[in-house]
C-alpha positions as CSV (number, residue, x, y, z in Angstrom):
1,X,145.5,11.8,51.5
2,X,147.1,13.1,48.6
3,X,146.8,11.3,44.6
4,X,149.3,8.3,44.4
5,X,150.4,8.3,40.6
6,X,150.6,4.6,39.2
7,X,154.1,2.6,40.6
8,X,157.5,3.8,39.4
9,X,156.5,7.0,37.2
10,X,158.4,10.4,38.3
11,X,155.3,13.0,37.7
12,X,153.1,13.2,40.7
13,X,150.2,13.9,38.8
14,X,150.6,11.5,36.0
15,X,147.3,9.5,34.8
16,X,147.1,5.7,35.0
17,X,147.7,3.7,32.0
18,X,145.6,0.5,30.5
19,X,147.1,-2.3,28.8
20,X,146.7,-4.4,26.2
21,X,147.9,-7.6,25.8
22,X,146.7,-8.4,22.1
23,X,149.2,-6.0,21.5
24,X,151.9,-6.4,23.7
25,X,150.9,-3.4,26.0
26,X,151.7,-2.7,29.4
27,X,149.4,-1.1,31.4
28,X,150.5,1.2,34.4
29,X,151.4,-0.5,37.6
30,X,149.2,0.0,40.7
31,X,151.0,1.1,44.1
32,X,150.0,-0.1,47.4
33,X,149.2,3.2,48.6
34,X,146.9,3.9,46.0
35,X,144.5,0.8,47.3
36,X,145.4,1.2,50.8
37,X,144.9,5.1,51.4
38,X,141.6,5.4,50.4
39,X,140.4,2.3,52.4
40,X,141.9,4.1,54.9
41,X,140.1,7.4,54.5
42,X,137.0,5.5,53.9
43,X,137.1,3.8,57.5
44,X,138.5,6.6,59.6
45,X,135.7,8.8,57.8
46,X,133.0,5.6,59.0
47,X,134.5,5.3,62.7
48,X,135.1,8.6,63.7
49,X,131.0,9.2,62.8
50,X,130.6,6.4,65.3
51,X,130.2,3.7,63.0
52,X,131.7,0.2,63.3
53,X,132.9,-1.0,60.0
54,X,130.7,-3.7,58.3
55,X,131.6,-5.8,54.7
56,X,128.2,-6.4,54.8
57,X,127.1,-3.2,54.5
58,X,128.2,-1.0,51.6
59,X,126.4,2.2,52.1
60,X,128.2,2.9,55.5
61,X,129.8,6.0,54.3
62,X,126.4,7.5,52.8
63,X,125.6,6.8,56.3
64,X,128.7,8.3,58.3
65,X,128.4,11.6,55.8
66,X,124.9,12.2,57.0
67,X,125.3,11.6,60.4
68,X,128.1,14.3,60.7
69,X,129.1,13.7,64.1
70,X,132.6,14.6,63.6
71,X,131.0,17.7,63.7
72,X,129.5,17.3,66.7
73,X,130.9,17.8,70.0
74,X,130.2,17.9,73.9
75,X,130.9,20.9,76.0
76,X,133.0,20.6,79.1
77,X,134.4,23.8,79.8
78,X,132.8,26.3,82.3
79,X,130.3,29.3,82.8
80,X,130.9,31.7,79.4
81,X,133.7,29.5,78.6
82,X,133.1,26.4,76.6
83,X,135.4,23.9,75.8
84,X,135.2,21.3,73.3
85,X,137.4,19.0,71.6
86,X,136.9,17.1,67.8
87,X,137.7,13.8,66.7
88,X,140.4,13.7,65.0
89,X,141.6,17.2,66.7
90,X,141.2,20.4,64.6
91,X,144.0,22.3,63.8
92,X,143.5,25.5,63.2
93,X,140.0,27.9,62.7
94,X,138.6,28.0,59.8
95,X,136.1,30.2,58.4
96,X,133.0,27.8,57.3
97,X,133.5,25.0,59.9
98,X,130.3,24.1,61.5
99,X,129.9,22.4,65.2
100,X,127.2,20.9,67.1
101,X,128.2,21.4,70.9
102,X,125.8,19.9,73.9
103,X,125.7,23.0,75.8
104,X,126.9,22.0,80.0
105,X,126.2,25.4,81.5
106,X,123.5,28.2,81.3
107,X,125.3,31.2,80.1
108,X,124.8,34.5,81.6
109,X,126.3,37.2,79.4
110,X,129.1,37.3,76.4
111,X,130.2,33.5,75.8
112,X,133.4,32.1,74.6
113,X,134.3,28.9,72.9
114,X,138.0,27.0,72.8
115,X,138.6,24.0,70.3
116,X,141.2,21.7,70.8
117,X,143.0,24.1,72.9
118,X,143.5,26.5,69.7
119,X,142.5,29.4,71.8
120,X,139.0,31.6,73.0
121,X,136.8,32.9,69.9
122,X,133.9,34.8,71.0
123,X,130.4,33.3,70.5
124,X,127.5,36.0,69.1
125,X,124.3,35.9,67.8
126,X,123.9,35.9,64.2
127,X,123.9,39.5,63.6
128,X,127.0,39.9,65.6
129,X,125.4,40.7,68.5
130,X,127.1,39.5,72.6
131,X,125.2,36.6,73.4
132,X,122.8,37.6,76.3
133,X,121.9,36.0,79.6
134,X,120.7,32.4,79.1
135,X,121.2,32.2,75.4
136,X,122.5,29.5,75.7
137,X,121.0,26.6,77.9
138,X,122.0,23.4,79.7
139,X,120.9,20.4,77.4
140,X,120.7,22.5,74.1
141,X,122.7,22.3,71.3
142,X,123.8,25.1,69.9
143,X,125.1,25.4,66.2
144,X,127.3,27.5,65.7
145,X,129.4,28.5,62.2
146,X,133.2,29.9,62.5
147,X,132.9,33.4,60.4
148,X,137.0,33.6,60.4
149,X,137.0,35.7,63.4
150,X,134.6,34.5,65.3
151,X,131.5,31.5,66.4
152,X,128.0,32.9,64.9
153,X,125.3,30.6,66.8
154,X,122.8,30.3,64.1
155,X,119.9,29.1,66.4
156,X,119.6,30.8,69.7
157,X,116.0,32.1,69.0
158,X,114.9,28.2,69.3
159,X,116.1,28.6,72.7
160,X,113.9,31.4,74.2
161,X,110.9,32.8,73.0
162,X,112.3,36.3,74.2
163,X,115.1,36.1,72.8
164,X,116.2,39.9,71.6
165,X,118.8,42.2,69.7
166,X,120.3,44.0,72.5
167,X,122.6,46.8,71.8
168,X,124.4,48.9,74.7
169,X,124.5,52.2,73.8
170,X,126.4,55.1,76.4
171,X,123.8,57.8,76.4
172,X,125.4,61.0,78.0
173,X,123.4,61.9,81.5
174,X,123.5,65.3,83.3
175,X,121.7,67.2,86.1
176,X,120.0,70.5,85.0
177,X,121.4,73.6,86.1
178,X,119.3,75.9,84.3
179,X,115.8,78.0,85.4
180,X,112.2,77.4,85.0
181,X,111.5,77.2,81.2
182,X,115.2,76.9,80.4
183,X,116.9,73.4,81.2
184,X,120.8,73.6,81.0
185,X,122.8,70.3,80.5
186,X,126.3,70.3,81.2
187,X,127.5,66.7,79.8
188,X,131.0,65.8,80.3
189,X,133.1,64.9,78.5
190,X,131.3,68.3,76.5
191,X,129.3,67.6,73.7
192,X,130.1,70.3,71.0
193,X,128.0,69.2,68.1
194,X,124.9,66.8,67.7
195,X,123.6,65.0,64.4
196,X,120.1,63.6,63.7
197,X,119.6,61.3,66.3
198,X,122.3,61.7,69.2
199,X,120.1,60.8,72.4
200,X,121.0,62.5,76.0
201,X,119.7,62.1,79.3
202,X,118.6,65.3,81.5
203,X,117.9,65.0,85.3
204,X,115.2,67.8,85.5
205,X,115.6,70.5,87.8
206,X,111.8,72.6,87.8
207,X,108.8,71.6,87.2
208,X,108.3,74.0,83.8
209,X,105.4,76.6,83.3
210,X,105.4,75.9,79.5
211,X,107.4,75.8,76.1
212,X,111.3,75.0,77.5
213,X,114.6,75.8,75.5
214,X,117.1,73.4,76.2
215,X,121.1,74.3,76.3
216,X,123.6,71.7,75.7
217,X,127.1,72.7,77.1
218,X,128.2,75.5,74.8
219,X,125.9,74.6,71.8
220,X,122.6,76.7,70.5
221,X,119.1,76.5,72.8
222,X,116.8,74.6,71.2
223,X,113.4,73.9,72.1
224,X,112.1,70.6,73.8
225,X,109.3,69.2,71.8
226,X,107.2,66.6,72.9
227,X,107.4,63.3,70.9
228,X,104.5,64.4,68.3
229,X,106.5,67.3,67.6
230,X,104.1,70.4,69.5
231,X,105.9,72.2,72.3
232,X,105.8,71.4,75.6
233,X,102.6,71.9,78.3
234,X,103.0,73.5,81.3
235,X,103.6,70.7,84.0
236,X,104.8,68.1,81.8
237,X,107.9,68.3,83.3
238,X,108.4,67.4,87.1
239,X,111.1,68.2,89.6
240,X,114.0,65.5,89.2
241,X,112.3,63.4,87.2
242,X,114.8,61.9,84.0
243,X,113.8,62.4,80.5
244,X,115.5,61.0,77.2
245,X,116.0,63.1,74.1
246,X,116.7,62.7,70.9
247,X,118.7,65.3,68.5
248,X,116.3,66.0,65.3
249,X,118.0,69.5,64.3
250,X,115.2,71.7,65.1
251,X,114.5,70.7,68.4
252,X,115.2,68.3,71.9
253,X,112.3,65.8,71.0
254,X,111.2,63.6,73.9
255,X,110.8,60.1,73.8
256,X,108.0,58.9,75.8
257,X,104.2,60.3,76.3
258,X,104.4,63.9,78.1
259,X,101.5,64.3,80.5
260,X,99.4,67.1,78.1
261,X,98.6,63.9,76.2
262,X,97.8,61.6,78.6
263,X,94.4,61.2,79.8
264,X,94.5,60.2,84.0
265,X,91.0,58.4,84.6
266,X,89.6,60.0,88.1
267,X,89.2,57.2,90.7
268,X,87.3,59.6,92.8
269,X,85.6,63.2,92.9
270,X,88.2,66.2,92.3
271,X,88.2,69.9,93.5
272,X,90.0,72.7,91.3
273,X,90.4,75.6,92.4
274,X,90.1,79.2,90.6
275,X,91.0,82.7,91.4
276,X,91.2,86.4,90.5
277,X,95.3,86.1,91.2
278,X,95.9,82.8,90.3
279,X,97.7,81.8,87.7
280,X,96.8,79.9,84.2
281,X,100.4,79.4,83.0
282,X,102.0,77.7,86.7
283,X,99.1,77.1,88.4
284,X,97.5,73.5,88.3
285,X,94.4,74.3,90.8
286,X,95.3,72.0,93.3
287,X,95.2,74.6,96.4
288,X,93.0,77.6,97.3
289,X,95.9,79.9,96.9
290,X,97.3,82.3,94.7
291,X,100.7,80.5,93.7
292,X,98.4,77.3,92.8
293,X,95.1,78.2,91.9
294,X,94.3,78.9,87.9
295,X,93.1,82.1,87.2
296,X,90.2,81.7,85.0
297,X,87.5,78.9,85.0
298,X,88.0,78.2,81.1
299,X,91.8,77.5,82.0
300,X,89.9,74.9,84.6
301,X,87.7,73.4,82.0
302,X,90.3,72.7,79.6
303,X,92.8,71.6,82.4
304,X,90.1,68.9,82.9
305,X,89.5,68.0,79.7
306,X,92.9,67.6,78.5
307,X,94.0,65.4,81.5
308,X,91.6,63.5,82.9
309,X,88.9,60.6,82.0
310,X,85.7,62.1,84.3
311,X,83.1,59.8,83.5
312,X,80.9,58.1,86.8
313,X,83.0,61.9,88.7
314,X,81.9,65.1,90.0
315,X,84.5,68.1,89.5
316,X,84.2,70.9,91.5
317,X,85.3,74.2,89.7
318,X,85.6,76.3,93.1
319,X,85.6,80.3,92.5
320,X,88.5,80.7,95.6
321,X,87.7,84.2,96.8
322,X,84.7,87.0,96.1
323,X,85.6,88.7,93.1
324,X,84.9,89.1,88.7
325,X,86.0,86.4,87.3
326,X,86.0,87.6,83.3
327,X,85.6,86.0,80.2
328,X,83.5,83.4,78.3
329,X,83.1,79.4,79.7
330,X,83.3,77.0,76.7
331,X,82.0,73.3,77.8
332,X,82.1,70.9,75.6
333,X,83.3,67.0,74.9
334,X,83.4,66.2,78.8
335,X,81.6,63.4,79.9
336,X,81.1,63.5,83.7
337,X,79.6,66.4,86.3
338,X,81.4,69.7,86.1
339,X,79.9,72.1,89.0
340,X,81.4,75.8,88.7
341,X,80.9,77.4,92.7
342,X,80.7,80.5,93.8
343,X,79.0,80.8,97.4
344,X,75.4,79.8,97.8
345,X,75.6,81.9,100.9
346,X,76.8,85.1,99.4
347,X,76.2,85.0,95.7
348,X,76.5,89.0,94.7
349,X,80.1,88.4,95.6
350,X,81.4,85.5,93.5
351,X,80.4,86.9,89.6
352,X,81.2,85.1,86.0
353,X,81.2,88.0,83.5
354,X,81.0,87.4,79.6
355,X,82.8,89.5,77.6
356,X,81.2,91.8,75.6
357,X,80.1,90.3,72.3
358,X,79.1,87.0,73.9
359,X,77.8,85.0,76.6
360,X,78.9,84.1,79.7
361,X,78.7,80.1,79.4
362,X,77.6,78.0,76.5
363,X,77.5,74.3,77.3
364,X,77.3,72.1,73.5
365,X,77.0,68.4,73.5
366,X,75.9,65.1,74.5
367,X,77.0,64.4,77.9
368,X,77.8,67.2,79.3
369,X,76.1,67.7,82.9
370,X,77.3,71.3,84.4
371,X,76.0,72.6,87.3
372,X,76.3,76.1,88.3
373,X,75.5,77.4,92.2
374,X,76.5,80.5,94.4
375,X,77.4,82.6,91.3
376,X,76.5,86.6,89.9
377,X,76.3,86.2,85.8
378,X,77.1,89.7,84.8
379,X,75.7,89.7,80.8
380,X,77.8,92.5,79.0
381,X,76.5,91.6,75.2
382,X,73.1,93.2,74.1
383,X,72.6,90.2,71.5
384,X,73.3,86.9,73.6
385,X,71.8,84.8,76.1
386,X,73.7,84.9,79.9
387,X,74.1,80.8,79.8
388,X,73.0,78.5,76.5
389,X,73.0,74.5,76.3
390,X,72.9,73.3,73.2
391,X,72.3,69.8,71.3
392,X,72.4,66.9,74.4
393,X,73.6,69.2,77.3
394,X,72.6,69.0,80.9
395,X,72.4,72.2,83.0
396,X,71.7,72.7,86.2
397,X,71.1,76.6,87.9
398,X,71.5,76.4,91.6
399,X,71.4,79.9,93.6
400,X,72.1,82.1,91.1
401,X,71.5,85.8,90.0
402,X,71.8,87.9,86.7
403,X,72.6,91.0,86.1
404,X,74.2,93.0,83.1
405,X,73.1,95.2,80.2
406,X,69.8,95.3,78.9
407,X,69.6,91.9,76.2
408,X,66.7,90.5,73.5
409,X,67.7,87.4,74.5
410,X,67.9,86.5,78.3
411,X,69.5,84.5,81.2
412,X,68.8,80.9,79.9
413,X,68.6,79.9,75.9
414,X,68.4,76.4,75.6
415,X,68.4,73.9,72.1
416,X,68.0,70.8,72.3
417,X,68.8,70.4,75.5
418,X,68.2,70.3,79.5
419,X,67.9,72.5,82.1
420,X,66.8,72.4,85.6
421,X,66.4,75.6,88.0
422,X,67.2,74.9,91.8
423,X,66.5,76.8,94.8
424,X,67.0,80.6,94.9
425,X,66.9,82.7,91.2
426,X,67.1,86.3,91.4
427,X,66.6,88.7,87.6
428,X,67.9,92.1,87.6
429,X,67.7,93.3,84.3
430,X,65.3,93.6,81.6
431,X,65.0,91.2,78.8
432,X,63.4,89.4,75.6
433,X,63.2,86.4,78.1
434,X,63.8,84.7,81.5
435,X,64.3,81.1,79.5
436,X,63.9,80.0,76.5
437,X,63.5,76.2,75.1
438,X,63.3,75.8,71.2
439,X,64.0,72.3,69.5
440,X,62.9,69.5,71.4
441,X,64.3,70.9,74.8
442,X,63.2,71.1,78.4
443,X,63.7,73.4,81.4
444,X,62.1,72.4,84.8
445,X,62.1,73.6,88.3
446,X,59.8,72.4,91.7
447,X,61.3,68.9,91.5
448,X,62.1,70.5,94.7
449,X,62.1,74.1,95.8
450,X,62.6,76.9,94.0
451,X,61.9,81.0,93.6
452,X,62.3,83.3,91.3
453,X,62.8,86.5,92.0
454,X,61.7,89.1,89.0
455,X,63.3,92.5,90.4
456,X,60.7,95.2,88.2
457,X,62.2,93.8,84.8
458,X,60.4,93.4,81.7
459,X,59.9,91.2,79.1
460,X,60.2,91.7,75.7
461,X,59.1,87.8,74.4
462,X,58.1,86.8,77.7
463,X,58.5,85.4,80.9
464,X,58.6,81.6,79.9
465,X,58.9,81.0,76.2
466,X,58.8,77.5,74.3
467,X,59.1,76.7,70.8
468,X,59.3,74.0,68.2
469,X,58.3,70.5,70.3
470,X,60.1,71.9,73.6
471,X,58.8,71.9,77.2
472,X,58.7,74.0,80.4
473,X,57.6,73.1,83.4
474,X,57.5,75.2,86.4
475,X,55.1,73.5,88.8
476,X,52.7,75.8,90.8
477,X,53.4,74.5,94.7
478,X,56.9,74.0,94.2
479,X,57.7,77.1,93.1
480,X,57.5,81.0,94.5
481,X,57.0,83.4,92.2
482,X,58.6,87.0,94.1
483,X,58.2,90.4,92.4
484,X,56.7,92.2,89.1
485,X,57.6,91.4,85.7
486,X,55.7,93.3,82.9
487,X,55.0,92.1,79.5
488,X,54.2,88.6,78.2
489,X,54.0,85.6,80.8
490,X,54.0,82.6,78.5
491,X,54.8,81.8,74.8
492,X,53.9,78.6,73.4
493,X,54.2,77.6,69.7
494,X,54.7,74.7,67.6
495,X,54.2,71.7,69.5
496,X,55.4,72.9,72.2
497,X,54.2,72.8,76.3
498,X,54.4,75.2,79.1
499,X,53.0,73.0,82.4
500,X,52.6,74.8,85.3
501,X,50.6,72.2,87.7
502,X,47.3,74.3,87.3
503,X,49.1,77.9,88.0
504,X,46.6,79.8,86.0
505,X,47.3,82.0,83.0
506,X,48.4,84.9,85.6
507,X,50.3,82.9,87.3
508,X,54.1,83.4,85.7
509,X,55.5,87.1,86.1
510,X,54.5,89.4,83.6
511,X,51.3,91.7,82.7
512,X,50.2,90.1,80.0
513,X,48.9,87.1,79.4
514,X,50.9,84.5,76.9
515,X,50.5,83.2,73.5
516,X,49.6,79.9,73.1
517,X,49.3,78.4,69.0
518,X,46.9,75.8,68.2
519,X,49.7,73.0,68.2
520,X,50.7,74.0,71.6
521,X,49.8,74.0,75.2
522,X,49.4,76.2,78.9
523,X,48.3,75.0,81.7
C-alpha cells in the first residue's frame, strides 16, 4: 500500500491539511483510498494469520502480529527436497525472511528448500555446514532464516542430541613402497610442498625396527614422530596397517596412540624369549629363535614394562640356548612375577654375567616378585653383591650357582627386602658373605628343600650375616649344608635374628663361630 495524499492535490507526498471554519478555512479533503487501503491491509494482515475478523475485538492485529503464521508453512515436497508455499505467495528471496516449515520427511544428507516455485536454495546448519543425515525430522519444525544465498536452520541441535559439525576433508592415501625404517609415499596427484597441518594417509608396508624417515613423492625425508612428539619404537608399526599424519615442519607426527605407549593388560601368563643371537632392535621375544628372540634379558624387562599391565601374571624370561648372556638386570616398577630361566637341569650352561663395575641383577621396589632358576651368575666387580633387592622387593633363588672374581660383598645383599633360597645353591668363589640382610629384611630357605653347596670358599664377614632389625632363617632339617667354608658362620647385630631350627652354633659353613650383639639373636 503506498501513502494516499489528501483528494485532488498533485504532490504524492503532500501532508493533510485542517480546517477552520471560524475562519473560513478549508481543510484537505480525504480520499477513499486513504480509508479503504489501510482497512484493507489491516484485515488481509488478520486473515492471512488465520484470524477471522471481529468489530468486537480490537486488538486482533496485536494478535495476528504475534502469531506470525504467515511465516509459517507446511512442507510437501520430497526426501532432501522440501517444498513449501506462503500465503500470500512470496516473490522473490530475500535475505532476513524467516519460515517455520513442518518438516514431512526425514532427511538423509544435504537438503534443499523451494518457495513458491522461486527455485532450490540449499538448507545448512548455522555455521554453513551440509545438513547431515536426520537433521531434519518428520514432525519438527525447523526454522530456518534466508542469508541471501542460502536457508541457515537456526535449530537443528533441538533435533538430536548428537547432532555434529561435520566437515569432509580429501586426505591424500598411498601404499608404502619404501624399506624397513624408511616409508615412501607416492600420493598422486604429487604433493610437492606441505604446510603446518596438511594430513596424509600411508598404507604401511614393514613392520619397523625403530626411528622411521618418511618420504613424500619428491619432497625431503622427515622423520615420523609419534603423537607426543619422541621418535618412533620399534614395532609400533605393523605390516599394512593405515596410519594418519599430520605435517608440523620438523616431522610426520602421528595421530593416534602408537603401541610404545600403550600398556596391553596380560589376560594370561606370557613366555619371552632371550638369546645370545637374538636381536634387541627387531626382535619382540615371541619365538625361541634367532630372528625373534631379544638378545639381552634387560631388553626383556623393559619390553615388559613398557607394554604390558602384569599384575595377578607370571612372565617367563626364558634364556633360549646355553650361553653368557652379559650385562646388568635392572628390575624395578613391575608389579606381577617376572622368572628369568636358565635350565634347572644344566645350570653351568645358561650364565648372567654383570659387567664389571656392578652387579649382575638388582631388583628396587615394592612389588616386584622375581624369580631366578637354572642360571650361572658370573660376578665380574670386586665391590658389589652378585644379586641385591632393595626397599619392598621379592626374590626368589631357585637352582642356582655363583661364580666370578673374588668380592667383599657376596652372592645375595638384601635391604629391606625378601628373599627366599630354593632347592640346589652351589658358591664358588670366595667372599665377605654368602647373604646378607640389613634393614628390616629377611632371607629364608627349608620352607622346602634346599642345599648349599660351599665349594672351599671363605668368608670374609661370614657365612650368614644380619643387621639392623633383619632376619635369616635357614632351618636345620630342611636344609643340607655340603662342603667347607672357613671364616665366620653367623653375624648378628642390632636387633637382628639368625634362626636356624636348633642347628647349633657350628652348624652354618665356616670355621669360626659368629658374632652375636646383645640386641640380637642365634639359635
Amino acid at each position: 500500500m503506498k501513502y494516499q495524499p489528501p483528494y485532488g492535490v498533485s504532490d504524492p507526498d503532500a501532508p493533510y491539511q485542517n480546517g477552520d471554519p471560524s475562519i473560513a478555512k478549508q481543510g484537505s479533503i480525504l480520499p477513499a483510498a486513504a480509508a479503504e487501503f489501510p482497512q484493507r491491509e489491516i484485515v488481509h494482515v488478520i486473515e492471512k494469520n488465520n484470524i477471522a475478523p471481529n468489530d468486537n475485538d480490537l486488538f486482533q492485529l496485536t494478535r495476528a502480529t504475534r502469531a506470525q503464521w504467515v511465516n509459517f508453512c507446511v512442507d510437501t515436497g520430497s526426501q532432501n527436497a522440501m517444498s513449501v508455499a506462503l500465503d500470500p505467495p512470496l516473490t522473490m528471496y530475500r535475505q532476513g525472511l524467516p519460515l517455520r516449515v513442518l518438516v514431512k520427511n526425514n532427511n538423509s544428507g544435504p537438503t534443499t528448500i523451494n518457495v513458491n516455485g522461486l527455485g532450490n536454495r540449499a538448507v545448512t546448519r548455522a555455521n554453513g555446514a551440509q545438513l547431515e543425515a536426520n537433521d531434519l525430522r518428520v514432525g519438527m519444525i525447523a526454522l530456518l532464516v534466508d542469508d541471501g544465498s542460502k536457508f541457515q536452520m537456526v535449530n537443528f541441535q533441538g533435533v538430536l542430541a548428537t547432532a555434529n559439525n561435520n566437515y569432509y576433508i580429501d586426505i591424500p592415501y598411498a601404499q608404502d613402497t619404501g624399506t624397513p625404517g624408511n616409508c615412501l609415499g607416492i600420493y598422486s596427484p604429487p604433493i610437492t610442498t606441505a604446510v603446518n597441518g596438511d594430513l596424509v594417509l600411508l598404507r604401511v608396508a614393514y613392520r619397523n625396527p625403530g626411528p622411521v624417515m618418511f618420504t613424500v613423492n619428491s619432497m625431503a625425508p622427515k622423520p615420523i614422530v609419534r603423537n607426543d612428539g619422541k621418535p618412533l619404537q620399534a614395532y609400533d608399526l605393523e605390516e599394512n596397517e593405515i596410519i594418519i599424519l599430520v605435517y608440523n615442519v620438523n616431522a610426520w607426527q602421528a595421530l593416534r596412540l602408537m603401541r610404545s605407549q600403550v600398556m596391553f593388560k596380560l589376560t594370561a601368563n606370557l613366555i619371552l624369549y632371550v638369546r645370545t643371537d637374538g636381536n634387541d632392535t627387531t626382535g619382540d621375544g615371541s619365538t625361541n629363535d634367532a630372528a625373534h628372540a631379544f638378545k639381552t634379558v634387560q631388553r626383556a624387562v623393559d619390553f615388559v614394562k613398557a607394554s604390558f599391565v602384569t599384575a595377578g601374571r607370571t612372565v617367563t624370561i626364558q634364556l633360549g640356548m646355553p650361553g653368557t648372556y652379559v650385562g646388568k638386570v635392572y628390575v624395578s616398577n613391575l608389579p606381577g612375577s617376572i622368572v628369568i630361566r636358565g635350565d634347572p637341569a644344566n645350570v653351568p650352561s645358561y650364565v648372567m654375567q654383570g659387567p664389571s663395575d656392578a652387579s649382575c641383577l638388582d631388583c628396587v621396589g615394592s612389588g616386584i616378585d622375581v624369580t631366578l632358576q637354572g642360571i650361572t651368575f658370573v660376578l665380574q666387580s670386586a665391590n658389589n653383591y652378585y644379586l641385591t633387592g632393595n626397599y619392598g622387593s621379592y626374590m626368589t633363588i631357585d637352582n642356582c650357582s655363583f661364580t666370578g672374581v673374588q668380592t667383599a660383598w657376596g652372592p645375595l645383599g638384601l635391604t629391606a627386602a625378601t628373599a627366599t633360597w630354593v632347592n640346589n645353591i652351589h658358591f664358588y668363589q670366595h667372599v665377605g658373605t654368602c647373604m646378607a640382610a640389613v634393614e628390616n629384611s629377611a632371607i629364608i630357605s627349608g620352607a622346602w628343600y634346599t642345599a648349599f653347596y660351599v665349594h672351599g670358599i671363605a668368608f670374609s664377614s661370614a657365612f650368614a650375616w644380619a643387621n639392623g632389625g633383619s632376619q635369616i632363617s635357614l632351618y636345620y632339617g630342611y636344609v643340607n649344608l655340603i662342603g667347607t667354608g672357613y671364616g665366620y658362620r653367623y653375624f648378628s647385630t642390632l636387633n637382628s635374628v639368625i634362626l636356624t631350627g636348633a642347628g647349633g652354633a657350628e652348624w652354618l659353613p665356616g670355621n669360626v663361630n659368629g658374632i652375636v650383639d646383645a640386641s640380637s639373636v642365634y639359635t
